[in-house]
C-alpha positions as CSV (number, residue, x, y, z in Angstrom):
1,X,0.0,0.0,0.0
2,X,1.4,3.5,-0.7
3,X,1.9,5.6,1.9
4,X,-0.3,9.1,2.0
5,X,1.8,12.2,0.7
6,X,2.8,14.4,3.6
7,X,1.3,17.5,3.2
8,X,3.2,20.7,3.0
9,X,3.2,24.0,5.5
10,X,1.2,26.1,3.0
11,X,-2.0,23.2,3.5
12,X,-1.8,23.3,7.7
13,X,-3.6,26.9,7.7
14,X,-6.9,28.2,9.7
15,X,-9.6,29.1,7.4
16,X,-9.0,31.2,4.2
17,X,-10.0,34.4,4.5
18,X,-11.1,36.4,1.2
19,X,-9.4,39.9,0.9
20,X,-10.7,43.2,-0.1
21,X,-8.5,43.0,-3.6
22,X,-10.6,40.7,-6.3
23,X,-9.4,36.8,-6.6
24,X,-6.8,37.5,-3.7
25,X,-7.0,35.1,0.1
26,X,-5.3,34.5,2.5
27,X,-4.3,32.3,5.7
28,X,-3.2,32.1,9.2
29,X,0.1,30.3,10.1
30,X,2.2,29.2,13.4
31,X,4.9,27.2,13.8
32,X,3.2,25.1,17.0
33,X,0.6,24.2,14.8
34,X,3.1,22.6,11.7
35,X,4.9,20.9,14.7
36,X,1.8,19.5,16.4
37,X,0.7,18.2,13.2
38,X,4.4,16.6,12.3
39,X,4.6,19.0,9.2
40,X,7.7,20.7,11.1
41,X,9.8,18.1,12.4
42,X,10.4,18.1,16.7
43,X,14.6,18.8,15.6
44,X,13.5,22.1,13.8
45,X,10.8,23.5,16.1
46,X,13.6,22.8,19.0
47,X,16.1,24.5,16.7
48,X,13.6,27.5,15.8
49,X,12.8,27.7,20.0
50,X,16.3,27.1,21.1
51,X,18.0,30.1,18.1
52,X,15.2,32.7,18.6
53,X,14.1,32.0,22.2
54,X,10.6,32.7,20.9
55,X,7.4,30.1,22.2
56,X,5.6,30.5,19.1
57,X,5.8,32.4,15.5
58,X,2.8,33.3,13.8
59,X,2.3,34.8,9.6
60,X,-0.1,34.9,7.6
61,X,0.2,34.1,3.9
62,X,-1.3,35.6,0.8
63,X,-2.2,34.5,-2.7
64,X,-4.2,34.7,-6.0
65,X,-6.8,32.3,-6.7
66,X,-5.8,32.2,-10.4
67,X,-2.3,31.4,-9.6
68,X,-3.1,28.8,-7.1
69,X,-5.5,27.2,-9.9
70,X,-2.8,27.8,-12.9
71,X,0.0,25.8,-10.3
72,X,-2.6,22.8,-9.3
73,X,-3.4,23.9,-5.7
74,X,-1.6,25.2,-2.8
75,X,1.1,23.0,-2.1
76,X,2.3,23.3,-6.3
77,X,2.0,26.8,-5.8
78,X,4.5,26.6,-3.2
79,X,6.7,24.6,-5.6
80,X,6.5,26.6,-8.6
81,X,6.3,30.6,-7.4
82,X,8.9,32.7,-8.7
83,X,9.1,35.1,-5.5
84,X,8.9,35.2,-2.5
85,X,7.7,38.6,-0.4
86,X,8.3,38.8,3.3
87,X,6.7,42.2,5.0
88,X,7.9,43.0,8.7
89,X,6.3,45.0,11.5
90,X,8.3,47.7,13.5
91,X,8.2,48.3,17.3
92,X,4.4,47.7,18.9
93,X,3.7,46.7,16.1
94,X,1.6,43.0,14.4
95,X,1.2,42.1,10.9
96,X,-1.8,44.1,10.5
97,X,-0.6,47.5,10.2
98,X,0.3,46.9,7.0
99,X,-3.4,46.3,6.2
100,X,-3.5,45.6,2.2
101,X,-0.4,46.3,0.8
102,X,0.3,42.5,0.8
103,X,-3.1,41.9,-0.7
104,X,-2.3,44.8,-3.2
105,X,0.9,43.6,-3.9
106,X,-0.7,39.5,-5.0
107,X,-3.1,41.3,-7.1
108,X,-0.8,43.3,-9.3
109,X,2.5,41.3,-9.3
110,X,1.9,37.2,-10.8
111,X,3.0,34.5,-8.9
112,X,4.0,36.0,-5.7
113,X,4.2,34.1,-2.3
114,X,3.7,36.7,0.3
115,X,4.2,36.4,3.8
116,X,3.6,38.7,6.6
117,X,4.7,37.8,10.1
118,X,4.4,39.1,13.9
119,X,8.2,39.3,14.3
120,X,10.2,39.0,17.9
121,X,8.1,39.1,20.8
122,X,4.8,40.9,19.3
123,X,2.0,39.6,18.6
124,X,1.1,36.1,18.1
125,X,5.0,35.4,18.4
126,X,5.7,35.7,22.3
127,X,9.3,35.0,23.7
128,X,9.3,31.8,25.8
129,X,10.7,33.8,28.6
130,X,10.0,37.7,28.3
131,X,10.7,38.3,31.9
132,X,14.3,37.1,31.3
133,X,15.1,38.7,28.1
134,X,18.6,40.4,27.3
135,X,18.2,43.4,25.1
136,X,20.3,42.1,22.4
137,X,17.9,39.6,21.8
138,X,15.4,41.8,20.6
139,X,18.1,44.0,18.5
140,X,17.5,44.9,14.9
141,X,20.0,42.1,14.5
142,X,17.7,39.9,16.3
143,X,14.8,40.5,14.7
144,X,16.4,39.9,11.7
145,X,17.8,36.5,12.5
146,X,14.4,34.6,14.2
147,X,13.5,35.2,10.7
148,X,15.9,34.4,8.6
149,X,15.6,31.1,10.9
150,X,11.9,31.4,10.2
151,X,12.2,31.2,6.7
152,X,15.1,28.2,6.7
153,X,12.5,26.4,8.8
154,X,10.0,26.2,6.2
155,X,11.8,26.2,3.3
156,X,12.0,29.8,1.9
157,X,15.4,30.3,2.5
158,X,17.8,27.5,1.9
159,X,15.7,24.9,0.6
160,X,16.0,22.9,-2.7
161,X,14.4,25.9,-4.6
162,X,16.7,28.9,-4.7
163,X,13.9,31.8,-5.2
164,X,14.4,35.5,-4.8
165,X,13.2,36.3,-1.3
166,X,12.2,40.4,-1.0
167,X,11.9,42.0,2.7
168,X,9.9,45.2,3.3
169,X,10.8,46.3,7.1
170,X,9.4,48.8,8.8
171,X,10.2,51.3,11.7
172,X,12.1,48.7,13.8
173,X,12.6,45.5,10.9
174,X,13.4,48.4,8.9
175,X,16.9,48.7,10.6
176,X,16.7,44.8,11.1
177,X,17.2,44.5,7.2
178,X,20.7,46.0,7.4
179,X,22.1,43.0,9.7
180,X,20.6,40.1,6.6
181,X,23.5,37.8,6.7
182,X,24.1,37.6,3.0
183,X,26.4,35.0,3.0
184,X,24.3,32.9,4.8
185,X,22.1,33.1,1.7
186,X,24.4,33.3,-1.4
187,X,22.2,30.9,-3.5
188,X,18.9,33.0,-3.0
189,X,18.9,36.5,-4.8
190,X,18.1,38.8,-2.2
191,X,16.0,42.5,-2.0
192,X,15.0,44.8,0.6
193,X,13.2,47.8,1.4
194,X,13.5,49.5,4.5
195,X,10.8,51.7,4.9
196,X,11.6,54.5,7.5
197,X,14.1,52.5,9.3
198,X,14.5,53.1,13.2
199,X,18.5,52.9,12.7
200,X,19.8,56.0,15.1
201,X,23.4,55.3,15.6
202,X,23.9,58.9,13.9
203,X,21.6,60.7,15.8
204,X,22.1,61.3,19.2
205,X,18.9,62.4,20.1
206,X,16.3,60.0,19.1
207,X,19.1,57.3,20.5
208,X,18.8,58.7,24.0
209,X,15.3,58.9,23.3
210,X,14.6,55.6,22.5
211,X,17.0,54.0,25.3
212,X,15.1,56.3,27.7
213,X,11.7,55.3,26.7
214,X,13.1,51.7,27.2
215,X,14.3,52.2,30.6
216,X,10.9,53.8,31.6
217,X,9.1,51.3,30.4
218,X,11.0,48.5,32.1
219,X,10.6,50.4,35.3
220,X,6.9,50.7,34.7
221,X,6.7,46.9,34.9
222,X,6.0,47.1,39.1
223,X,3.0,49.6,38.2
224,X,-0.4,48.9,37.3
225,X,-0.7,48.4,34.1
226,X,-3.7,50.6,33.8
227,X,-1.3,53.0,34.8
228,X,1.1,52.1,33.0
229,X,-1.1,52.0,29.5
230,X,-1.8,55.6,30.7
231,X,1.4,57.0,31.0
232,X,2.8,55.3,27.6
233,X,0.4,55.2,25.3
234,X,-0.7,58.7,24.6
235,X,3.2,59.4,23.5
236,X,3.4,56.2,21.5
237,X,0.3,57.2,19.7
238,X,1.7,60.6,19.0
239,X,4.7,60.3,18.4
240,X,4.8,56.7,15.9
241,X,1.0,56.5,14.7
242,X,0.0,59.9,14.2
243,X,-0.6,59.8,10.3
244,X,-1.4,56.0,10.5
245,X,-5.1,54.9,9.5
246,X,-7.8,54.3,12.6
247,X,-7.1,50.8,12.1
248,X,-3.1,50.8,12.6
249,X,-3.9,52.8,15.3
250,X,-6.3,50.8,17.3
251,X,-3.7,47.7,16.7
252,X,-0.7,49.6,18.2
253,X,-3.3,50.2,21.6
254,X,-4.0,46.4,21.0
255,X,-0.2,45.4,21.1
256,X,0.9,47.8,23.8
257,X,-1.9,46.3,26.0
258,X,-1.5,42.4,25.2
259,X,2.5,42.4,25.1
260,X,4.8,41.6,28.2
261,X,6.2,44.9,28.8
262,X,9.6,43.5,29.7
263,X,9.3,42.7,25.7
264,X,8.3,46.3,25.1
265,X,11.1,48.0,27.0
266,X,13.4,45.3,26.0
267,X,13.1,45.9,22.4
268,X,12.7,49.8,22.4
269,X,15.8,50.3,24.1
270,X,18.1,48.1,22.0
271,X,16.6,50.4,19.2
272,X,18.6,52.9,20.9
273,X,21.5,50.9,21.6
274,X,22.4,49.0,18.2
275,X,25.7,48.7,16.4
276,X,26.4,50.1,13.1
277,X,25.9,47.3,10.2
278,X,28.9,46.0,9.0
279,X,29.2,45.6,4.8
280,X,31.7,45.2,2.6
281,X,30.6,46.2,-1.2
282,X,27.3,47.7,-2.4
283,X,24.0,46.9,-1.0
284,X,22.4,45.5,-4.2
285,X,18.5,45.2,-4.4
286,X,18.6,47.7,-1.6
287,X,15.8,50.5,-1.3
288,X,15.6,53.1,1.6
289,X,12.0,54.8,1.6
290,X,11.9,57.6,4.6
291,X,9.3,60.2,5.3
292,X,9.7,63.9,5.0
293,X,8.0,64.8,8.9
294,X,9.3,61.7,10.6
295,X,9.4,62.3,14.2
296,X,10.8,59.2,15.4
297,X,14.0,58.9,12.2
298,X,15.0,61.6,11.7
299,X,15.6,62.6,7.7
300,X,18.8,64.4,7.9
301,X,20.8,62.0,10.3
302,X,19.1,59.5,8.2
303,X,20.6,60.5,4.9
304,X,24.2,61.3,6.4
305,X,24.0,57.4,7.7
306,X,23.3,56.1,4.5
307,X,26.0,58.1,2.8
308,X,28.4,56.8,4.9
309,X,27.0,53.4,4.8
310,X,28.0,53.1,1.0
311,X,24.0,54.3,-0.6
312,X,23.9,56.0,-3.7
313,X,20.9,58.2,-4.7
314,X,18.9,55.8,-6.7
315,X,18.4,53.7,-4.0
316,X,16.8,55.9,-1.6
317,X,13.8,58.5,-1.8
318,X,12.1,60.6,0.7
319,X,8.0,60.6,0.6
320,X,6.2,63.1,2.3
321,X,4.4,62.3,5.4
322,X,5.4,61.0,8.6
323,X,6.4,57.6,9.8
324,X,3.4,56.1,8.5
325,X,3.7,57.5,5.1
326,X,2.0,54.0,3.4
327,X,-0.7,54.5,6.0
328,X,-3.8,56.6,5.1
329,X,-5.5,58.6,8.3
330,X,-8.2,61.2,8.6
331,X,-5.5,63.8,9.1
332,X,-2.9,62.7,6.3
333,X,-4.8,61.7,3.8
334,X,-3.4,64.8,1.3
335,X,0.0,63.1,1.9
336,X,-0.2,59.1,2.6
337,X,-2.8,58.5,-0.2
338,X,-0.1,59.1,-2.7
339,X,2.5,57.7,0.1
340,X,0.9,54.7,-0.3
341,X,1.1,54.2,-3.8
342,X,4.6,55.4,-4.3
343,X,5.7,52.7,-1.6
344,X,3.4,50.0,-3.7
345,X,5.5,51.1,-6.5
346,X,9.0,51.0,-5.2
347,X,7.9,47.3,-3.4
348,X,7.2,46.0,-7.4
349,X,9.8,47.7,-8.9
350,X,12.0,46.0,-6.5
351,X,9.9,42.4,-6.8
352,X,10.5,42.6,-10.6
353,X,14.1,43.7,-10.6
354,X,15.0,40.6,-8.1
355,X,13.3,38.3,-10.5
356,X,15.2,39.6,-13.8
């Protein structure tokens, strides 16, 4: 008797959900789940646990009905897509607040596997042990690495396919793409887009800033957390979300409220504290995208990094609007609309040059 074909990650999902954009789903992942049902094996959900010190990971994945039906189904499509597209969350932060720019992205790019995740301690991805955390485990650096290990968990990276894997970062995973190991991953063509990326080593102010923020937080930790949420959250809210949409907004209160703050002050502080990225040669398939009024990068400080880092002026462009220039609120809508659709464009342009 043959034995049944084991199923592949992309099948173990909760329900598909239909999304706004025509002939585009999607569907809710975590790692527990593949492990409970022997998709990941017990060696790599130890391995995943034991490198990232994170309980669970959790992404959601997005697709076109017409390409899943041109492949033969979900677990072909996984097989035969030419891209892969991998969106990250800053600081406070889930999936979510990129509402449908991954949804956008499937429905005007072919044969796109997109994935975005709750990254490092937020979310649906907790660490095991947040009361025990060392602030260079939730570094840019960090970030980066839990998922890069992620992705060599389930296939994307590494692999027997070698496809072009694209990162768009944000805020905090903004600064994490600028610690990708690209050596570890020679075989894969690589891209990234670091939209308004929280990387402060050249400016002093928003680094003391952040650190302090951190500290007060962590010291928070023996109050209420009523109080806490109180004292925090207004300046969050001002000072990261204030162009974002009511719905990015209402997720940042959600995240605040639901994540250990050990995590929280953990992960703003090493904001403030990380090292400057170390690269030898260019940084190919490498976009910046900053925002003209962002209170929490600053654009000048910004720009004199990247010079120094090696960038030349193709690959970065300032947008106006604030951190949450892809983001459309009641207040920035004259600005984010077109935000939005300049940071769609820079995401494909980037997509397409990685597959050439």
């Amino acid at each position: 008797m043959m034995s049944a074909k084991k199923p592949t990650w992309i099948e173990i999902s909760s329900a598909v959900r239909s999304e706004a954009e025509q002939g585009i789903y999607s569907a809710a992942y975590t790692l527990k789940n593949l492990s409970d049902r022997g998709v990941i094996s017990t060696e790599k959900s130890e391995y995943f646990h034991r490198t990232t010190r994170l309980k669970d990971f959790f992404w959601r994945t997005y697709w076109s009905r017409g390409d899943l039906i041109t492949a033969g189904g979900r677990s072909e499509f996984l097989r035969k897509t030419d891209a892969a597209v991998v969106f990250m969350h800053g600081w406070d932060g889930s999936e979510a607040i990129w509402e449908n720019l991954p949804a956008r992205l499937c429905a005007e790019e072919r044969n796109l596997l997109v994935l975005a995740p709750d990254v490092n301690g937020f979310g649906r991805s907790p660490f095991l042990t947040p009361d025990k955390l060392d602030f260079r485990e939730c570094d840019p650096a960090a970030d980066m690495r839990a998922v890069e290990t992620w992705l060599d968990v389930i296939g994307i990276l590494g692999g027997r396919r070698h496809v072009p894997v694209i990162f768009i970062g944000h805020s905090m995973s903004g600064a994490a793409l600028f610690y990708f190991r690209e050596g570890r991953w020679s075989q894969h063509t690589i891209g990234r887009c670091a939209i308004a990326p929280a990387l402060l080593m050249n400016d002093i102010l928003r680094k003391g800033f952040f650190s302090t923020m951190g500290v007060s937080i962590w010291a928070g930790a023996r109050l209420l957390l009523e109080k806490l949420t109180e004292t925090i959250s207004p300046l969050v809210i001002n000072q990261l979300i204030s162009g974002a949409s009511k719905a990015v907004q209402a997720e940042h209160k959600r995240i605040f409220k639901m994540t250990h703050k050990s995590t929280l002050a953990n992960t703003f502080y090493a904001m403030g504290q990380a090292k400057r990225p170390s690269h030898k040669g260019d940084w190919i398939n490498f976009k910046v995208l900053l925002g003209h009024s962002d209170r929490l990068v600053g654009l000048d400080p910004m720009l004199k990094l990247l010079v120094d880092l090696g960038f030349r002026s193709r690959q970065v462009r300032v947008i106006l609007g604030d951190h949450y220039f892809f983001s459309v609120g009641q207040h920035s809508r004259r600005l984010h609309t077109e935000g939005r659709e300049i940071a769609l464009e820079e995401i494909r342009d980037l997509v397409n040059q990685c597959r050439r």
